[in-house]
C-alpha positions as CSV (number, residue, x, y, z in Angstrom):
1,X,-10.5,180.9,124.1
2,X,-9.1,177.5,125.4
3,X,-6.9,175.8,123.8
4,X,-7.0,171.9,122.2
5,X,-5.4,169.1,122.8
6,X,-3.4,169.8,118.6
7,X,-2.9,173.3,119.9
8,X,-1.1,171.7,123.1
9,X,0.5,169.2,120.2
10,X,1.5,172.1,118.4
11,X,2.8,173.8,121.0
12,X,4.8,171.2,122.5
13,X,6.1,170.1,119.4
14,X,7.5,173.9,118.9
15,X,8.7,173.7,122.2
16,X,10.6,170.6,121.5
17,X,12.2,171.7,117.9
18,X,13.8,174.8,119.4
19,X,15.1,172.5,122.6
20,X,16.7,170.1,120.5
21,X,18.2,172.8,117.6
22,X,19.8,174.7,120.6
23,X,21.0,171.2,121.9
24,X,22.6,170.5,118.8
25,X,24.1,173.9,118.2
26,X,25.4,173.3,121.2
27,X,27.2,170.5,120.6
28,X,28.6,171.1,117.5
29,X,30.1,174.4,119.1
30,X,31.7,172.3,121.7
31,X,33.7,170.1,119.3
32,X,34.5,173.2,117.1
33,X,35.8,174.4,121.0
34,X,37.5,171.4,121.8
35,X,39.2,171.8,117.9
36,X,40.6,175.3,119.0
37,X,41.9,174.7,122.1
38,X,44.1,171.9,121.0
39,X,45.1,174.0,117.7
40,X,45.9,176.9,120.5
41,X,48.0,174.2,123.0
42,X,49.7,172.6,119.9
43,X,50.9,175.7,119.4
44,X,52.1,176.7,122.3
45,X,54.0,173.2,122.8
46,X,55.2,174.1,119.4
47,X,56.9,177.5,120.4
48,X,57.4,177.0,124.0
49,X,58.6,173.1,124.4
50,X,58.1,173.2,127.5
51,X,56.8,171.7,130.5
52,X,54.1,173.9,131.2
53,X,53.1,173.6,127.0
54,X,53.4,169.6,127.6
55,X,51.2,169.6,131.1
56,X,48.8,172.1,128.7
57,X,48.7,170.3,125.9
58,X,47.9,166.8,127.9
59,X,45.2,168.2,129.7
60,X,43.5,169.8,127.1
61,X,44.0,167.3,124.4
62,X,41.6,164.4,127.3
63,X,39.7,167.2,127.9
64,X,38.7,167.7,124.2
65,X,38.0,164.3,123.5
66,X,35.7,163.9,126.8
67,X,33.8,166.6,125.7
68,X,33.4,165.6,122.0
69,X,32.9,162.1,122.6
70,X,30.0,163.2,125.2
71,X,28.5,166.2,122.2
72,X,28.9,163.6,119.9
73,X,27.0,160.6,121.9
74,X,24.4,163.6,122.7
75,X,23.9,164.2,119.2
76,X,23.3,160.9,118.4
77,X,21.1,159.7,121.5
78,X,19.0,163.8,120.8
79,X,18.5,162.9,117.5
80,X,16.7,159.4,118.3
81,X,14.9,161.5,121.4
82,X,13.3,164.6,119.3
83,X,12.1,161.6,116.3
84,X,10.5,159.2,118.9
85,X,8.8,163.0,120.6
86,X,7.5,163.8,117.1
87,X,5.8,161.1,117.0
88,X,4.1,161.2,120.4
89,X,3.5,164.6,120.1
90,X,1.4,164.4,117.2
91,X,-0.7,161.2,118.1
92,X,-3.6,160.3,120.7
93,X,-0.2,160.1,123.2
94,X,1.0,163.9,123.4
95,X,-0.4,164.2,127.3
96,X,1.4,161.2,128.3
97,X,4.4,162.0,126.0
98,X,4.5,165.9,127.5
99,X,4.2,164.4,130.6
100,X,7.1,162.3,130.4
101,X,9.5,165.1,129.2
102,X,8.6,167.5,131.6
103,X,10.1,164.7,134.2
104,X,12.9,164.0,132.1
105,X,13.7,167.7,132.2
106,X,12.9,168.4,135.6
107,X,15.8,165.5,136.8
108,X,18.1,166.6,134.2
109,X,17.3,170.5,135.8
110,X,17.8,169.2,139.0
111,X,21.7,167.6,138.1
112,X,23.2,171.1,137.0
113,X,24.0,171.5,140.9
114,X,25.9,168.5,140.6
115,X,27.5,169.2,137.5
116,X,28.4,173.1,139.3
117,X,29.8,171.1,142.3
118,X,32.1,168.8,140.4
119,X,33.5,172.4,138.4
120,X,34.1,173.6,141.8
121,X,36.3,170.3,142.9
122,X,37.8,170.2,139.6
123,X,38.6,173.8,140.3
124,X,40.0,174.1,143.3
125,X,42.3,171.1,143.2
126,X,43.7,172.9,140.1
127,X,44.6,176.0,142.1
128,X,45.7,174.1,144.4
129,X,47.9,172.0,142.4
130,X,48.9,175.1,141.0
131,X,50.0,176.7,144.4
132,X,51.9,173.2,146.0
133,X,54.0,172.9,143.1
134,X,56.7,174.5,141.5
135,X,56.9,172.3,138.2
136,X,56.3,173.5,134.9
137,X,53.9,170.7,133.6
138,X,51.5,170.8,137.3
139,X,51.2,174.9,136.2
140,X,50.5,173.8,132.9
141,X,48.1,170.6,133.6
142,X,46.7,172.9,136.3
143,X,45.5,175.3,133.6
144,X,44.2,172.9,131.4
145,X,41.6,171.6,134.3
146,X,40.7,175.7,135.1
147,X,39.8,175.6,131.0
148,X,38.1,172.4,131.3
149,X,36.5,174.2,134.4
150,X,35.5,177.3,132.5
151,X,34.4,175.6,129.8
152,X,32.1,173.3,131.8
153,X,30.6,176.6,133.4
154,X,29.6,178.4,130.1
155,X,28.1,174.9,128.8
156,X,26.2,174.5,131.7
157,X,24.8,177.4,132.4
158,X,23.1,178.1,128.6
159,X,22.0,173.9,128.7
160,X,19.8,174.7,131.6
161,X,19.0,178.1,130.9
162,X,17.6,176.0,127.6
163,X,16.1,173.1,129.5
164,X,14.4,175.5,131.9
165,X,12.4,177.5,129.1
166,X,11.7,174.0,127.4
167,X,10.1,173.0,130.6
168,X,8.7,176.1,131.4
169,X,6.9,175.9,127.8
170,X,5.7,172.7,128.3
171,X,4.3,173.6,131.3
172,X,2.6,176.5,129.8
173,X,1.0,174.2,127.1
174,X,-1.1,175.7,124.9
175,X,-3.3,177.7,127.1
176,X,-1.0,181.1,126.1
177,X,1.0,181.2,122.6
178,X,4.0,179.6,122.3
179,X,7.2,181.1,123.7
180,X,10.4,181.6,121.0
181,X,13.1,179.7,122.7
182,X,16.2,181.2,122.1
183,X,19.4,179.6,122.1
């Protein structure tokens, strides 16, 4: 039986609830992330006093605030998104409004290569930092960027793995049932 345009609403709706929960899950695991590592460096630096704890410690503690200042700004700037969505996709505007998000996903799809090559530079020029030089603080700064690095990886790879079902949903529309997104 085909499907109507509120069943499309519906499921796009759907679609977009579970995006956005899994985006904001997401963030607020990143700042509880960002809290650890620091607690973990501090404490090192605390026993240690070192330079490789100091070089650490540096490292992760920029490194933690990019990344909650960026979950935080996401929060804020997904919050307005998914409220100004809700309202589309429950009006006369849903097709346009689907539309538009399926092209918003597919370029931010499309930017995880970037994001994968700029973990690789990062990553490299921290092992090689880490072989050139014999100094505590460039080992210990060095290992900060491969967290950062790591870090960056894991949060990539499930924020597209998200996107991609969100877009793959919205594709779909409501011509099958709805998919469970998870994560």
């Amino acid at each position: 039986m085909p499907a109507t345009g509120s069943d499309a609403s519906a499921a796009a709706a759907l679609a977009m609830a579970q995006y956005f929960d899994g985006e904001r899950r997401e963030m607020y695991a990143i700042v509880a992330g960002s809290l650890v590592c620091v607690g973990l460096a501090l404490c090192l630096l605390l026993v240690a006093r070192d330079g490789f704890a100091k070089g650490l410690m540096v490292v992760v503690v920029i490194s933690a605030g990019l990344l909650s200042a960026t979950a935080g700004s996401l929060l804020v700037r997904d919050a307005a998104l998914r409220t100004e969505l809700q309202l589309h996709f429950r009006s006369e505007t849903a097709p346009q409004a689907v539309d538009g998000e399926r092209k918003r996903l597919a370029v931010i799809i499309a930017n995880y290569k970037y994001y994968r090559y700029a973990a690789f530079v990062l990553g490299f020029l921290a092992l090689l930092a880490f072989v050139a030089s014999q100094r505590g603080w460039v080992h210990g700064a060095a290992a900060g960027v491969l967290v950062l690095v790591l870090a960056q990886v894991v949060i990539d790879h499930y924020s597209k793995h998200r996107a991609q079902q969100y877009l793959e949903q919205l594709t779909k529309g409501a011509s099958e049932e709805p998919v469970v997104l998870r994560g």
